[in-house]
C-alpha positions, 0 to 999 in steps of 0.5 A: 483442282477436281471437282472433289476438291470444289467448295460446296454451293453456298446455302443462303441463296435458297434462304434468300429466295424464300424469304422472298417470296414469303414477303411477297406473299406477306405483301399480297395477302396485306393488299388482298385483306385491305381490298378486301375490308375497305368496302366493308369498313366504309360500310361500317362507318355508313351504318353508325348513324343507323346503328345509333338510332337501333339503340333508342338513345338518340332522342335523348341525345338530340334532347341534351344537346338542344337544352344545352345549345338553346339554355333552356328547354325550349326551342325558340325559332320565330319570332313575328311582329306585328300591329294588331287591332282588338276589337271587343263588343260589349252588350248589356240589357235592362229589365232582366234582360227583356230589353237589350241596349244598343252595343258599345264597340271599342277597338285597341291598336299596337305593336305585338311580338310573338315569340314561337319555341318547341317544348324540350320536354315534350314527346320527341321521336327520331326515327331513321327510314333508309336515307331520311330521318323522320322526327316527330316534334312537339306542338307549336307553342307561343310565349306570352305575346309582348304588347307595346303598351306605350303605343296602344291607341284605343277608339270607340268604334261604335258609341251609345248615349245609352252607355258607359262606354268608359266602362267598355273601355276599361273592360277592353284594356283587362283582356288585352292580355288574353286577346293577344294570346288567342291571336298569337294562336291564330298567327301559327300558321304564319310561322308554321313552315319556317318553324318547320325549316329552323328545326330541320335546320337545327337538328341537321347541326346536331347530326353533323356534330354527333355523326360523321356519316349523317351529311347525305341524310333527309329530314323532315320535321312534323308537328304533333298538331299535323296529320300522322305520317304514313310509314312506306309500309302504309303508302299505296301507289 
């Protein structure tokens, strides 16, 4: 047979080869794109919780979800207990006050529990600063205390013949009440700092539930009743 006569070279193999290598193609430009948008991808996902805050719902969110969490508008975090000793002078004076009587010192003694919380409804502002975020939160407050009227104990600590000193007692037992309020005041500063931990704490749990990337994120906390906070701009070294 001559070579007239030979069958023609078959017409796939360059199909074949080309098909090849526009796969192989295919395949690179997948893995470069997916090199290549990975890190931005991971970027995305970093920025959600920033982006989140740019849109200035996020107090409102963090609002919603604390009155639900909490089942009120109040955010209760501490709780002291103590047994606190009230003490009232009662003063009096006779012929229109031209001469005053020897004072009658009346003291009472028992248990108190008060309750610390921060108001839902009050001013709240979450504010993201690079790798922290700073909330500015309402005042403390305290609820009305709870004596334990069954264990007060009361006591004349200084008495006058010339005196009711019934009478300074029962004046005593009507602004029990009012006494331990003005003490549960008095007592924040006891309660300041794990107020302060119990609401970072809480509102890291919030993050955590609304945003996957929030994990590395800083918080600090600071009450309305405490000093303006700097922003970095206003820092000088």
């Amino acid at each position: 047979m001559d070579d007239r006569q030979k069958p023609p070279p078959s017409s796939r193999w360059p199909i074949a080869v080309a098909a090849l290598g526009l796969g192989a193609l295919a395949l690179a430009g997948f893995m470069f794109e997916s090199t290549r948008r990975t890190p931005a991808d991971v970027l995305d996902a970093g920025r959600s919780i920033v982006e989140a805050f740019r849109q200035g719902t996020v107090t409102t969110r963090f609002v919603s979800y604390a009155t639900k969490t909490s089942g009120s508008n109040y955010l209760q975090f501490a709780r002291l207990e103590q047994v606190e000793v009230f003490e009232r002078t009662d003063s009096a004076t006779v012929l229109w006050g031209q001469l005053s009587l020897p004072d009658v010192v009346v003291r009472a003694e028992a248990p108190v529990e008060y309750t610390y919380y921060l108001d839902l409804n009050e001013r709240w502002d979450l504010v993201i600063e690079e790798d922290r975020v700073l909330v500015d939160a309402p005042e403390i407050r305290a609820n009305t205390p709870a004596i334990a009227i069954s264990e007060i104990r009361y006591d004349i600590a200084e008495a006058s013949v010339l005196r009711d000193e019934e009478e300074a007692l029962s004046n005593l037992r009507r602004g029990l009440s009012d006494l331990a309020k003005a003490r549960a005041s008095d007592n924040t500063p006891l309660i300041r700092e794990l107020g302060r931990r119990k609401t970072e704490e809480f509102i890291r749990s919030w993050l955590l539930a609304s945003y996957d990337d929030a994990a590395s994120f800083r918080i600090e906390v600071r009450f309305a009743d405490e000093s303006p906070r700097l922003s970095p701009s206003e820092v000088r070294p």
